[in-house]
N, C-alpha and C positions, 0 to 999 in steps of 0.2 A: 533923675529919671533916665536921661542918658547911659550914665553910668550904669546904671542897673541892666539897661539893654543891653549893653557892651558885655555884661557880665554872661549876660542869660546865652548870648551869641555862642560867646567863647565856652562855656558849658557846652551847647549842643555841639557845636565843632570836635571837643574833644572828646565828646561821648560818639560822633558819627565816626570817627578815628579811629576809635579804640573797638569798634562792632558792636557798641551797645545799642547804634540807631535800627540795626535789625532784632533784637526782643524791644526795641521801640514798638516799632513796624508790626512786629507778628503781635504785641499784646492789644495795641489797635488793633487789628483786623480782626482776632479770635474774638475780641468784647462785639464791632459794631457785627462782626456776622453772629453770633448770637443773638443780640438785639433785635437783629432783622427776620432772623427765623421766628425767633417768637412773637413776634408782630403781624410775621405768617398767619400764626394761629386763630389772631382775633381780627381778622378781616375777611370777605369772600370773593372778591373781586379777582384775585390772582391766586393761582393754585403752586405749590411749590413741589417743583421735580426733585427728588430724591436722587434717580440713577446720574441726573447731569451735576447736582451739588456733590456725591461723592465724586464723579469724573474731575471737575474740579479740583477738588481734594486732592485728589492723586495729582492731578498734572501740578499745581501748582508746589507739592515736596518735590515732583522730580527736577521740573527746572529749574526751583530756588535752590537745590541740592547742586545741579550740573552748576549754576552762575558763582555759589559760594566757593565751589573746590578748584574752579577752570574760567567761567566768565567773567567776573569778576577782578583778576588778576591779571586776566589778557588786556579789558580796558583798562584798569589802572596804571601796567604798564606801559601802553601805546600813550596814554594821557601824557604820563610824566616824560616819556621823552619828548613828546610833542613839546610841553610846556617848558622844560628846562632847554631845550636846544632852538625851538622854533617859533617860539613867542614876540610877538610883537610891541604887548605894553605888557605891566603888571596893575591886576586891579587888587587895591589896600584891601585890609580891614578897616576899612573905615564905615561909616551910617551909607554914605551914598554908595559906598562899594556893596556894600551888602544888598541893596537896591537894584542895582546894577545886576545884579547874581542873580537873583528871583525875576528880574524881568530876561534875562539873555534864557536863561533854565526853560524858560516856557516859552520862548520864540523857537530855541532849538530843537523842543519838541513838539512846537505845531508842522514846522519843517520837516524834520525824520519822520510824523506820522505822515505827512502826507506823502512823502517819497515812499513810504511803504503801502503805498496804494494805489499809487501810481507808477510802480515797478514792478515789471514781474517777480528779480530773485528777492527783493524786498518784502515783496508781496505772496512770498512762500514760506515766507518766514512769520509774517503776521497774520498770515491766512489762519493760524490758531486760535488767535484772537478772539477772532470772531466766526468760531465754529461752532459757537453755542447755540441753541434756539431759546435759550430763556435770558433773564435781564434782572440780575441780583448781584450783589456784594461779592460774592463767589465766583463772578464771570472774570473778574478783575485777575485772578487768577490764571488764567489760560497763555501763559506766555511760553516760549519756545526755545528750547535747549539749544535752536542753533543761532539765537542771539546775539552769542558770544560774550554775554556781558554788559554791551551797549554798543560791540562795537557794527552794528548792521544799525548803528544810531548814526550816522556822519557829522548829522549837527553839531552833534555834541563834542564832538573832538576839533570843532573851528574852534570852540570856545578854550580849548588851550591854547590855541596860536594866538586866540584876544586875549590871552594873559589870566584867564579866572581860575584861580588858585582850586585845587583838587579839592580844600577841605570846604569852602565855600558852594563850588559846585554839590557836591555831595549831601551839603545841609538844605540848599536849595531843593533838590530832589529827592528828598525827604518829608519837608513839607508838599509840594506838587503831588507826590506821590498818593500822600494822605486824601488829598483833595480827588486825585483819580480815582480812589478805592471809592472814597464817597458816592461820583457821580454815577455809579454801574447798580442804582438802585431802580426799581418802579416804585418805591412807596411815597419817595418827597415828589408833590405835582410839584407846578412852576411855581417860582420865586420871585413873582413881584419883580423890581425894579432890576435887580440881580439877575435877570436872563438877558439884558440887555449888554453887563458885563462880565459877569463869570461862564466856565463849562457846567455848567447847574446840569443834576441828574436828566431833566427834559430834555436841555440840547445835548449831554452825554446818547442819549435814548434813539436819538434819529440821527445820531454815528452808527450805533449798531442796529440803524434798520437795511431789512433786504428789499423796500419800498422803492420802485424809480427814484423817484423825488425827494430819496432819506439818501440814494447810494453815494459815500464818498463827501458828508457835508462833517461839520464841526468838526475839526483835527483838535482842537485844542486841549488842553489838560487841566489850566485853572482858568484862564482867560478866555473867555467866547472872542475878543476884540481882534484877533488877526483871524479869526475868520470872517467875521465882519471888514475890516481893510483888505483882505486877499479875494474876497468874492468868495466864499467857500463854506456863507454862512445859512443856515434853514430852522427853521423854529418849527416844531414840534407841534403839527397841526390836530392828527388822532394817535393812538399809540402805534408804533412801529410794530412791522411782523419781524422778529428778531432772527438774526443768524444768517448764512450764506446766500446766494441770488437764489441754490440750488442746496441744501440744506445736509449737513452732513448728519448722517440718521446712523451716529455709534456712537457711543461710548467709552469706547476704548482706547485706553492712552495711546497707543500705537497710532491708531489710527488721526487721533485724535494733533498727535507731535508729527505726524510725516506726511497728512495728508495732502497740504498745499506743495512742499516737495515733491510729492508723486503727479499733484498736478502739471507744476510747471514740465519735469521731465518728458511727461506725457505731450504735453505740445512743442517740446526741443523735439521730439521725437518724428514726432507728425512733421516735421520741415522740410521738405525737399535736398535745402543745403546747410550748407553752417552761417554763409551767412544770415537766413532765416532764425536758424535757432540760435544765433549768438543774439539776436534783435530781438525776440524771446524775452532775455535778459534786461532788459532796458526799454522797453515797450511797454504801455500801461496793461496790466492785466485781460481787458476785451481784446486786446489786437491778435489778428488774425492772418498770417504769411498769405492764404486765400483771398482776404477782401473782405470777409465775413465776421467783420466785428464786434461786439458786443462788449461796448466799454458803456459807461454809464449815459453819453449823449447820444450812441445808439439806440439804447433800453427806453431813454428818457422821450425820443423820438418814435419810437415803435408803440411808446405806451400812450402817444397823445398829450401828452402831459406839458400845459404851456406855465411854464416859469413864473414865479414872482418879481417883480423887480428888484429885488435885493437876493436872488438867489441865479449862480450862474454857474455856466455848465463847467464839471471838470469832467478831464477826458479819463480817470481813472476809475474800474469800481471791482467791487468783493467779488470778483470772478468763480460760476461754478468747479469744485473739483472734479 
């Protein structure tokens, strides 16, 4: 039985190596977004936007096109030098190593989401994200040409200095990834016993709400559980109102790839001085050089809204463009 896993491992490894894990990746997604539309059809509860699922469409060939020719190559090669010069241990192929991979894979990315939420240039970056106003399969899509790759990921690149071998990493977020695409659904309610430890589509759901009470909660990707240990966790009480505080009302890729860019410039702008607009930079998305903030414990303050006790304030949220 071992053996067989050992086996199945080193297949995936050498298929995520050689670029098969991307027609992996795209034949998953073209099957379950299929499934999902036409599932569309025999329910009433939820209507499906056309102009935002081609939006989609388009954004998500442009910036898997920019990541496969230029993003992609830029983190692989920062990885590897990190790793071969800068590393601190080596983690094996071994069972526990592999374990090790999938757990470090998804603490890095509860971390990097949340730094992209909690920082402005960060947060103009993923301000795409979540420019949607609808909540399907297809939203998973909306990532950002100026990514780099992964490398506006930071986590992820400690985890060369902890020694986690490229093709390990890679297989790890391969799986995670899978599990991402899932959660960006409305059609699975909650999951039983399961919302208590995965990012199940529900708690996926009141990540992308523009709700005081939703702004800035479940960072996680397969694991709900460091948002639950970080304070940063909120269960999914009615359906979220999906997309920005202040909602971007286009379509179009342009708009759709440079609008959190045009934001943030727009308040470096607004600055009196640089050092204002360098703190711009590094300040959570509300903050305000005036006084006049509008981070999520502002919002969440202005809106009356008294907390649960397992729900605690962050100071980051999806700031209007």
């Amino acid at each position: 039985m071992i053996e067989r896993i050992a086996q199945t491992m080193t297949t995936l490894v050498e298929a995520q190596m050689s670029g098969q894990g991307f027609t992996y990746m795209l034949a998953f997604y073209v099957s379950a977004m299929l499934i999902e539309r036409a599932l569309y059809l025999f329910q009433d509860r939820h209507k499906w936007n056309e102009a935002d699922a081609r939006a989609n469409i388009l954004n998500g060939v442009v910036s898997a096109g920019f990541d496969a020719l230029i993003g992609a190559v830029l983190f692989v090669t920062v990885y590897l030098l990190l790793f071969e010069n800068l590393r601190l241990f080596t983690i094996p192929l071994v069972w526990w190593g592999w374990v090790l991979a999938f757990v470090l894979n998804d603490l890095a990315y509860y971390f990097d989401h949340r730094i992209a939420h909690r920082t402005g240039l960060f947060w103009a970056v993923h301000h795409t994200h979540h420019s949607s106003n609808e909540m399907n399969l297809l939203v998973a899509q909306r990532g950002n040409v100026f990514a780099l790759g992964g490398l506006m990921q930071p986590a992820y690149l400690v985890l060369a200095l902890l020694g986690l071998p490229l093709a390990m990493l890679v297989t790890a977020k391969f799986f995670g990834n899978l599990w991402g695409i899932f959660n960006h659904t409305r059609l699975v309610d909650r999951m039983g016993p399961l919302e208590h430890v995965l990012a199940t589509p529900s708690n996926h759901r009141v990540h992308h709400g523009s709700d005081a009470k939703y702004l800035d909660r479940n960072y996680g990707q397969v694991l709900i559980l460091w948002d639950r240990m970080f304070g940063t966790y909120q269960r999914e009480e009615e359906e979220p109102h999906y997309g920005l505080v202040e909602p971007l009302r286009s379509y179009h890729i342009w708009a759709i790839q440079t609008s959190g860019v045009a934001w943030l410039i727009g308040r470096m702008r607004n600055a009196p001085n640089w050092r204002d607009r360098l703190r711009y930079l590094w300040k959570p998305p509300g903050w305000s050089h005036d006084g006049r903030h509008a981070t999520s414990e502002t919002i969440r303050d202005a809106s009356g809204i008294s907390l649960h006790p397992d729900r605690t304030v962050d100071t980051g949220q999806r700031h209007p463009v």
